[in-house]
C-alpha positions in Angstrom: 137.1 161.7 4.7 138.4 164.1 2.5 135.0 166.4 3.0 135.0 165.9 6.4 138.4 167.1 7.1 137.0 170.5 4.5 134.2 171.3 6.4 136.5 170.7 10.0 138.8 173.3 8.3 135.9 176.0 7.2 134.0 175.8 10.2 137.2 176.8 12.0 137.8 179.3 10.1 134.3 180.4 10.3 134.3 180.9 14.4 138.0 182.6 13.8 136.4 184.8 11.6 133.0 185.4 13.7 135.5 186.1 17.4 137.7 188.4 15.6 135.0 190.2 14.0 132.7 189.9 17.6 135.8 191.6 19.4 136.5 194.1 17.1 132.7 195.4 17.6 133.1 194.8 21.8 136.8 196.0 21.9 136.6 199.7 23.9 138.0 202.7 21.7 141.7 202.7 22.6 143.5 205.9 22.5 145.8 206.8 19.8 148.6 203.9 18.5 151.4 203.6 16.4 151.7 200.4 14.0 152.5 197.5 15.7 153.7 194.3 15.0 151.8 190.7 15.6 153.3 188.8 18.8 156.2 191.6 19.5 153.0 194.9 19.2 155.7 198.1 19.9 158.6 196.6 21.3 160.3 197.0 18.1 160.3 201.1 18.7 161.4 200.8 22.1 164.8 202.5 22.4 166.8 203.4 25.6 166.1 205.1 28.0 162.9 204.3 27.5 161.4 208.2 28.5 162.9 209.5 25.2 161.2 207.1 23.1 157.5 207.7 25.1 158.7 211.4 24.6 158.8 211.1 20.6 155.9 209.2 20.5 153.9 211.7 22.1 155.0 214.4 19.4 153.3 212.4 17.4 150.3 210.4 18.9 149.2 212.8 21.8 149.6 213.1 25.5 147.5 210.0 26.0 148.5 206.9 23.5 148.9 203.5 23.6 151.2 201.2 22.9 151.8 197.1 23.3 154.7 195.3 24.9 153.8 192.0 23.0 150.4 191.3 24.2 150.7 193.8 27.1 148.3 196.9 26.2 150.1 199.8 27.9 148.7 203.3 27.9 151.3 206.5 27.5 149.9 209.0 29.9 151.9 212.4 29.8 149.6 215.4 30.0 149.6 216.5 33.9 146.3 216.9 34.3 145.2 213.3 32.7 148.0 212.1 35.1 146.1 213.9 38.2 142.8 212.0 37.1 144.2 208.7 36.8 145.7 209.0 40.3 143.3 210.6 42.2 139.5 210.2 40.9 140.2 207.4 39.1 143.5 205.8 41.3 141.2 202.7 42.2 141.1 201.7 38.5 145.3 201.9 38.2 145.8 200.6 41.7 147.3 197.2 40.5 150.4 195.9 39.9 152.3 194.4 36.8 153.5 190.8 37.1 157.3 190.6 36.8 160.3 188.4 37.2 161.7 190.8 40.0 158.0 190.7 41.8 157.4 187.3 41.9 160.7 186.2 43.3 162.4 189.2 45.1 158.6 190.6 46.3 158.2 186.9 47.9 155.7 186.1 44.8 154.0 189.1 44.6 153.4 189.5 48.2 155.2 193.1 49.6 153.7 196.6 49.9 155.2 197.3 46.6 154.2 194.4 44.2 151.2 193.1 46.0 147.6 193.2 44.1 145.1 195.9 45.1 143.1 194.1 47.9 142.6 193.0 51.7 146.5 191.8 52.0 147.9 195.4 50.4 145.5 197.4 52.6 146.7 195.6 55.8 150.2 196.1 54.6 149.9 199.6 53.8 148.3 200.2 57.6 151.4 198.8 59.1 153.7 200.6 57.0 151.6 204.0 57.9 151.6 203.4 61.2 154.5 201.3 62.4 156.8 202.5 60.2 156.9 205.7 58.9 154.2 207.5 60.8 155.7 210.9 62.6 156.3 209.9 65.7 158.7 206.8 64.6 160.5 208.7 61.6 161.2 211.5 64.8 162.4 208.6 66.5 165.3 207.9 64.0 165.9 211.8 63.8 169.3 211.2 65.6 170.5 208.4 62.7 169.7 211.3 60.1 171.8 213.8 61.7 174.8 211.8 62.5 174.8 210.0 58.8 174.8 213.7 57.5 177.1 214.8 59.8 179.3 211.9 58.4 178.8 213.3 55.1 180.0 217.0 55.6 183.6 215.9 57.7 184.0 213.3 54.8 183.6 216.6 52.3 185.6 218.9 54.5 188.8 217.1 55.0 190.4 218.1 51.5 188.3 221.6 51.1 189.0 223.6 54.2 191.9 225.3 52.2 190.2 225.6 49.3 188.2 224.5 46.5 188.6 220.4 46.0 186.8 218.3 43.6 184.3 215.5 44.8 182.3 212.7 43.4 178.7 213.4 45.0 177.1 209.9 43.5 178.6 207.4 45.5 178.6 209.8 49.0 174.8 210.5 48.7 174.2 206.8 47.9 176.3 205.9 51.3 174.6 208.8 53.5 171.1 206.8 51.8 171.8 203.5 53.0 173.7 204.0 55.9 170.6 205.9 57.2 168.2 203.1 56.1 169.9 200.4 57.7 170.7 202.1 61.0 167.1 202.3 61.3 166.3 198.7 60.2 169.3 197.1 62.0 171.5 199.5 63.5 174.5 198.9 61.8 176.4 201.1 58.8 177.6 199.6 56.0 179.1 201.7 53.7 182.2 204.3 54.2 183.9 204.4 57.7 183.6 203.1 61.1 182.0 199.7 59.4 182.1 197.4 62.6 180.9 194.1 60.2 183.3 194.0 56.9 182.0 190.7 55.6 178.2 191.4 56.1 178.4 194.8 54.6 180.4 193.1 51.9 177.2 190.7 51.1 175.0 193.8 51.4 177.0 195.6 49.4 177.0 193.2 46.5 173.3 192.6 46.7 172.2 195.7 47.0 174.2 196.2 43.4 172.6 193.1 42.0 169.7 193.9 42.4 169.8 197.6 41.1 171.6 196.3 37.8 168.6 193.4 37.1 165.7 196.4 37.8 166.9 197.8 34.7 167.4 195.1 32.7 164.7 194.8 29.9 163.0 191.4 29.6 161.3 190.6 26.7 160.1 187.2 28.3 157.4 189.6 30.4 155.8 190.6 27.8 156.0 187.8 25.0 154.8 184.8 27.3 156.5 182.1 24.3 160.5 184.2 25.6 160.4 183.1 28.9 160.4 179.4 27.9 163.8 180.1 26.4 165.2 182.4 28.6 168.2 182.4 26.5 170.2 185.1 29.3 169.2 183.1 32.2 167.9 186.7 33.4 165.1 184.5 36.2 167.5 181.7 37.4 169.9 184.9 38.0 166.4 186.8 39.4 166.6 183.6 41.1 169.5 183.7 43.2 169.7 187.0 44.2 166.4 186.3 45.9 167.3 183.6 47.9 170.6 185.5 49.1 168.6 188.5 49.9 166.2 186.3 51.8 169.0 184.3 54.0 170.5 187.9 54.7 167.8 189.6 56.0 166.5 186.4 57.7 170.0 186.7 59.2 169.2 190.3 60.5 165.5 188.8 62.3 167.5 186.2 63.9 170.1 188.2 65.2 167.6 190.5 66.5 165.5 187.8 68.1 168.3 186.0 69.9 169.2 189.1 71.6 166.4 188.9 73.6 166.3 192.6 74.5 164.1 195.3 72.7 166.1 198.1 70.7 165.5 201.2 69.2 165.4 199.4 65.5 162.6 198.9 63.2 162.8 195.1 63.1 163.3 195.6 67.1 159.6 197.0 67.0 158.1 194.3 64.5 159.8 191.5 66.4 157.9 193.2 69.4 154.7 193.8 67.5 155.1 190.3 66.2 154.5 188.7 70.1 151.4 190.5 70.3 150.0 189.4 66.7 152.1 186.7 64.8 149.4 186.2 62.6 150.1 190.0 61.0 153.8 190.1 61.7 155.3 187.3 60.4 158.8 186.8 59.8 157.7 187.4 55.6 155.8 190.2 56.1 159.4 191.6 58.2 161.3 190.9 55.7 159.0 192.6 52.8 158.6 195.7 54.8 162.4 195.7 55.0 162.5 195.8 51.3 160.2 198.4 51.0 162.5 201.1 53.2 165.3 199.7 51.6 163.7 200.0 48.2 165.2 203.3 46.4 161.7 205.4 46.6 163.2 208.2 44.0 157.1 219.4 38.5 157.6 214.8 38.0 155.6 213.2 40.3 158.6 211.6 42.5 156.7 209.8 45.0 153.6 209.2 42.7 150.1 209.9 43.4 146.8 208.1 45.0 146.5 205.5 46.9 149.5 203.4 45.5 151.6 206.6 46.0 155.0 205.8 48.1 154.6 205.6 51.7 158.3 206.4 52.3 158.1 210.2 50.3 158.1 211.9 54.6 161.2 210.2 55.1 163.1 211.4 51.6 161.7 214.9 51.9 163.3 215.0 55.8 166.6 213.6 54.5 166.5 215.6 51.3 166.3 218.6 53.4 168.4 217.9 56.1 170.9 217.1 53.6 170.5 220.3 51.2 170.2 222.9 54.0 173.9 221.4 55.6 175.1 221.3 52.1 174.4 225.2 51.1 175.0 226.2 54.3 178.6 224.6 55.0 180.2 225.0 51.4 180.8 227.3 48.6 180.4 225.4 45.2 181.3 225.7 41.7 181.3 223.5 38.4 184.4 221.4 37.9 184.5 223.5 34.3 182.8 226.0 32.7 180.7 223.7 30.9 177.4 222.9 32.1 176.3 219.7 34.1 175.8 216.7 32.1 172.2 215.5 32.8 172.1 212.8 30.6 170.0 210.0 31.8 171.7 206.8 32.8 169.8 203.3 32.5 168.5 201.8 36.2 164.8 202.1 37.5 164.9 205.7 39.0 166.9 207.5 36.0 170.2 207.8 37.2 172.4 210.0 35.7 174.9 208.5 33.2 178.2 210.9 34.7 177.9 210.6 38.2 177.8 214.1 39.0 181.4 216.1 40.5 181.8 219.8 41.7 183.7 221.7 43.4 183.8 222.7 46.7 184.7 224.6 49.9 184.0 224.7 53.2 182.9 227.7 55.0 184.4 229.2 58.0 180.7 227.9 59.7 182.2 224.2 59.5 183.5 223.9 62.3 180.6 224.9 64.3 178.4 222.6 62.8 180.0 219.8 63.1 180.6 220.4 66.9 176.4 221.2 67.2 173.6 219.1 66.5 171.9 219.8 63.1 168.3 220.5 63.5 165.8 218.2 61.1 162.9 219.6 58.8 
């Protein structure tokens, strides 16, 4: 028994032996790495924000390193024109997706525009987004929403400047003229700042909409060291969890409304609950409710929009508002820094890099105020 259970125990260690020698003659030359650590690899290094810490690595390792997020190779790309090549020539290899708490649950298990794998289902999504959604002819369509949104933006500003300089918080008002513009164009409504018809629904949006930005930059070791998410010791999926299903009854809430109306409007879940007669098979009530998401989704030399086929479909809609915006803003005010010190552009912690003092100027409005608010303002 006894030489039994010996030989049991050497021949396993003989095939441990002859795999991890096999694989480290097939593995493929890797670039660059620092020391890692078994089950946790890098994750030990990684220090917020998370750009800085890529950053230092790259003084030392190269433009192109790798590093592991537990078992998860990931490979450091920072040299612009290794960037171009892995978005363009060789986008096809890159075009997939990483798994995550936030794509299987809020991306209706992997399923939108955004989170979906490379394939048949993400072509046919990315066709409909092209076309349906943010072709020319339907963003000139909502060209009205963007001038009255910004329009909204500029009286908000003037009221305490037409004397003179006053000081204003430009964070929260860009993030209001941003979704008040999105959702006019999903739903029609506003629901941020004034002249909100629907308190308690912008309320829920509200909330949600905050939820959701504070759990895409959460860090979750559980994605990357498989043994975590059986612990879960923050609750971060059963919170993942909830927010999902709220932001699912809420938007259901918007298709419904639309539907029992019974009349076609000038909305984009108007024109997918019209599109959706014609083909139900395409347009399901899911696939609305993903696209949604994806305008609603904040799509922030970087490479802002990204690049290749994966690149986001919404960047003609930013660059019109963008420039919309910045034209009114230069042309309509005088500004100045709230001191003489320079801008703080310290990085805050969220998905798109926000900045951690939410930036304040001065300003003052110019005699050509009055005129543009009593014209239209002319789109880019």
């Amino acid at each position: 028994m006894t030489l039994l259970l010996y030989t049991s125990i050497s021949l396993l260690i003989l095939l441990l032996a002859f795999k991890l020698f096999h694989q480290t003659r097939t593995r493929p030359k890797l670039p660059p790495s620092p020391p890692s650590l078994p089950i946790l690899g890098h994750l030990h290094l990684i220090k917020k924000p998370i750009h800085r810490t890529f950053h230092r690595l790259s003084q030392k390792y190269g433009k192109v390193f790798s590093i592991k997020f537990g078992s998860q190779l990931v490979v450091i790309v920072s040299s612009p024109s290794a960037v171009e090549e892995c978005f363009t020539k060789n986008d096809v290899i890159l075009a997939n997706r990483p798994r995550s708490l936030i794509g299987k649950h809020l991306a209706y298990n992997f399923t939108t525009l955004i989170a979906s794998p490379y394939g048949d289902h993400w072509r046919n999504l990315r066709r409909i987004s092209a076309l349906e959604i943010f072709s020319n002819n339907r963003l000139n369509m909502f060209l009205g929403i963007r001038r009255d949104e910004v329009k909204h933006l500029l009286w908000k500003l003037s009221r305490n400047s037409c004397q003179g300089f006053a000081k204003v918080e430009l964070k929260s008002m860009f993030s209001e003229l941003t979704f008040n513009i999105i959702m006019r164009m999903v739903a029609g409504k506003r629901y941020y700042g004034e002249d909100v018809k629907y308190e308690e629904e912008a309320r829920k949006f509200r909330g949600l909409v905050k939820e959701i930005v504070a759990l895409g930059g959460v860090s979750n070791p559980g994605e990357f060291v498989p043994v975590l998410r059986w612990i879960d010791r923050g609750g971060l999926e059963k919170k993942v969890m909830g927010v999902s299903k709220r932001m699912d009854t809420f938007l259901q809430g918007l298709i419904d409304e639309k539907r029992s109306k019974d009349e076609e409007g000038n909305t984009m879940i108007d024109h997918m609950l019209s599109l959706q007669k014609s083909q139900p098979e395409y347009y399901t009530d899911q696939i609305i409710k993903g696209l949604i998401l994806l305008v609603k989704s904040d799509a922030h030399k970087l490479i802002p929009f990204g690049l290749g086929r994966r690149a986001c479909p919404g960047a003609g809609l930013a660059q019109r508002t963008m420039s919309l915006t910045l034209g009114s803003l230069i042309q309509c005010f005088e500004w100045e820094r709230v001191t003489k010190e320079e801008v703080d552009m310290a990085e805050g912690i969220a998905v798109v890099m926000p900045k951690a003092v939410p930036l304040e100027a001065m300003c003052k409005a110019r005699p050509i105020m009055h005129k543009v608010l009593s014209e239209s303002l002319h789109d880019v």
